[in-house]
C-alpha positions in Angstrom: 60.2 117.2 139.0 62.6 119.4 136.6 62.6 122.8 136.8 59.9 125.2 135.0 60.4 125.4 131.1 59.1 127.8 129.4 56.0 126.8 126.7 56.7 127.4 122.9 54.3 129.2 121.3 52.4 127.1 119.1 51.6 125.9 123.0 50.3 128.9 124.3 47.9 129.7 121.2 46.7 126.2 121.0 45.9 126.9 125.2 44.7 130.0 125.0 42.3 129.1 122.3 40.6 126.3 124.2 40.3 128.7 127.5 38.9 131.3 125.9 36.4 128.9 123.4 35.6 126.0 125.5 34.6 127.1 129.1 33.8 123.9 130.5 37.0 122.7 129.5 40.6 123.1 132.0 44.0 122.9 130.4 46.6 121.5 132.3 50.8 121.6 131.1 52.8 118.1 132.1 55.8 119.0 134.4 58.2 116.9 132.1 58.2 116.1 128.6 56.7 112.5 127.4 55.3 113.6 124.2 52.4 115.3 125.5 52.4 118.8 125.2 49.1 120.2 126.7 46.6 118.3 128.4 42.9 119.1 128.4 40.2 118.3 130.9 36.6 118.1 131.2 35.3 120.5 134.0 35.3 117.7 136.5 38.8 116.9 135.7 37.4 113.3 135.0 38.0 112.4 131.2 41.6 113.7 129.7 42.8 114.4 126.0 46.5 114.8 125.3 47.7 116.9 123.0 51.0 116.9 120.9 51.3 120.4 119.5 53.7 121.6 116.9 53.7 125.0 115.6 55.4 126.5 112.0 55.7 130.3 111.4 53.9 131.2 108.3 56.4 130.1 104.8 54.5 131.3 102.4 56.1 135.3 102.4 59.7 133.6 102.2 59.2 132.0 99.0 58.9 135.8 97.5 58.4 135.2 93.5 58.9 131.8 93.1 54.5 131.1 94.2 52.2 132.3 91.5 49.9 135.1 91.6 46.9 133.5 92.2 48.8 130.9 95.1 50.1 134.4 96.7 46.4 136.1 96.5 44.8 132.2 97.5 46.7 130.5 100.0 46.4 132.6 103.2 48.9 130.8 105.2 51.4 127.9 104.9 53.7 126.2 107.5 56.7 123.4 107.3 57.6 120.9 109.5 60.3 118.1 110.1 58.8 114.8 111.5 60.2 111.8 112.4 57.6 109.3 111.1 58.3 107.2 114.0 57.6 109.5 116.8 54.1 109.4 114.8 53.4 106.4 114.8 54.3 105.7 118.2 52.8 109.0 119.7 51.0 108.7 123.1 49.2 111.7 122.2 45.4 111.5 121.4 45.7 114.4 118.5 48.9 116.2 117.0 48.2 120.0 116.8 49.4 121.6 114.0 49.6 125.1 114.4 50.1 127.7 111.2 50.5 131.3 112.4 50.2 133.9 110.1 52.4 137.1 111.0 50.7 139.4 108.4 47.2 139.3 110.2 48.4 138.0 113.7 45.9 135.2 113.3 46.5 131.0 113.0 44.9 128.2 111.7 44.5 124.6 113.7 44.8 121.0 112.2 43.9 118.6 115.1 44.4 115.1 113.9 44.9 111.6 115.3 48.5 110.9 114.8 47.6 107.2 113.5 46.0 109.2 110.3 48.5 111.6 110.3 50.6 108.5 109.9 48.9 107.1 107.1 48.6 109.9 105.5 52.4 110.3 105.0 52.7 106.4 104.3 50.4 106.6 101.4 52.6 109.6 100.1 55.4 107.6 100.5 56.8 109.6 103.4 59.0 107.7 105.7 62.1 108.1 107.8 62.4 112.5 108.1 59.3 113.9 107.0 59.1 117.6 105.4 55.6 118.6 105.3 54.4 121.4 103.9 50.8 122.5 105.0 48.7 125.0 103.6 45.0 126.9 104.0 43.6 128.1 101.7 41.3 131.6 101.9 37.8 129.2 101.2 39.0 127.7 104.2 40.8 124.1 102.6 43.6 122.5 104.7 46.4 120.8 102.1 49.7 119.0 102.4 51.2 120.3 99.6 55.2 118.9 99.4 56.1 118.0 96.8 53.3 119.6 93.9 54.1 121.1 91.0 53.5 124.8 90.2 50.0 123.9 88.0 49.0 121.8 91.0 49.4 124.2 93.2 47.3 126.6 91.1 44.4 124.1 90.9 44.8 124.2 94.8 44.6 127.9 95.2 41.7 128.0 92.4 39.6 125.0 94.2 40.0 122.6 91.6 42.3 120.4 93.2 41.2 116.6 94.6 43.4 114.1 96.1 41.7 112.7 99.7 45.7 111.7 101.0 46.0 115.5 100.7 43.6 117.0 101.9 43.4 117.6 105.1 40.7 120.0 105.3 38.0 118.1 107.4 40.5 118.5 110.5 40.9 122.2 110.1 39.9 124.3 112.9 38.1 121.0 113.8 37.2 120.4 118.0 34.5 118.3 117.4 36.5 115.3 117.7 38.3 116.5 121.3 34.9 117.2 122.5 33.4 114.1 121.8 36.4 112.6 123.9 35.9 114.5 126.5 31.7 114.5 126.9 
């Protein structure tokens, strides 16, 4: 066994959250790293979820003029991340945690997906190799990946008149239900 690291914090939100939501549930950190960030347990420490988690600070107040008005008033929260589309496809982990953290109101979003969709999702975007994603909620609660839209896209996104099902990733948003059903 290595010595103690430290967790990141997109870990300890993603743990805290579950202890303080899901009282019949234990979470349990790996003493080396496999790919498997945080493990969660039924209260009988019989059935076992894995979790990959990866956090991203909020973007969107970086990007200063260039969003419209109505993105800036719209989209409450927006992260970026670097994948290697191969560590996704060949993740161990039962869901990839995406964490957005939103300084302005000290508050976060979740996506919890299966990193098999996650997967295709990128492939049917034509995402391979590096991946930069781009992840955004919206205030009606909508979950998109946004890289690569244009400025009237990303309008239609803010307004809720945007549709493409690759994109959207809002049915995983703040979503347990699948964990849960894992672990009952």
């Amino acid at each position: 066994m290595k010595p103690i690291s430290s967790i990141h914090a997109g870990e300890y939100l993603v743990g805290t959250h579950i202890e303080e939501n899901y009282k019949n549930l234990n979470v349990w950190l790996p003493s080396k790293d496999t790919g498997i960030d945080l493990l969660v347990t039924d209260k009988t420490n019989r059935k076992a979820v894995s979790l990959q988690v990866k956090f991203s600070k909020d973007f969107l107040g970086s990007l200063g003029n260039t969003l419209s008005e109505i993105v800036a008033v719209k989209v409450k929260s927006g992260g970026w991340w670097k994948f290697d589309a191969e560590k996704i496809r060949l993740s161990r982990a039962d869901f990839w945690v995406l964490v957005l953290y939103r300084f302005s109101r000290r508050d976060y979003d979740l996506v919890i997906i299966e990193p098999a969709d996650l997967f295709r999702r990128y492939q049917k975007l034509n995402r391979t190799g590096t991946i930069q994603s781009y992840v955004w909620v919206t205030s009606s609660g909508r979950c998109w990946e946004t890289r690569g839209l244009n400025k009237q896209q990303q309008i239609e996104l803010a307004q809720d008149n945007f549709a493409d099902p690759t994109r959207d990733l809002s049915a995983y948003l703040n979503n347990w239900q699948a964990l849960a059903m894992k672990l009952s």
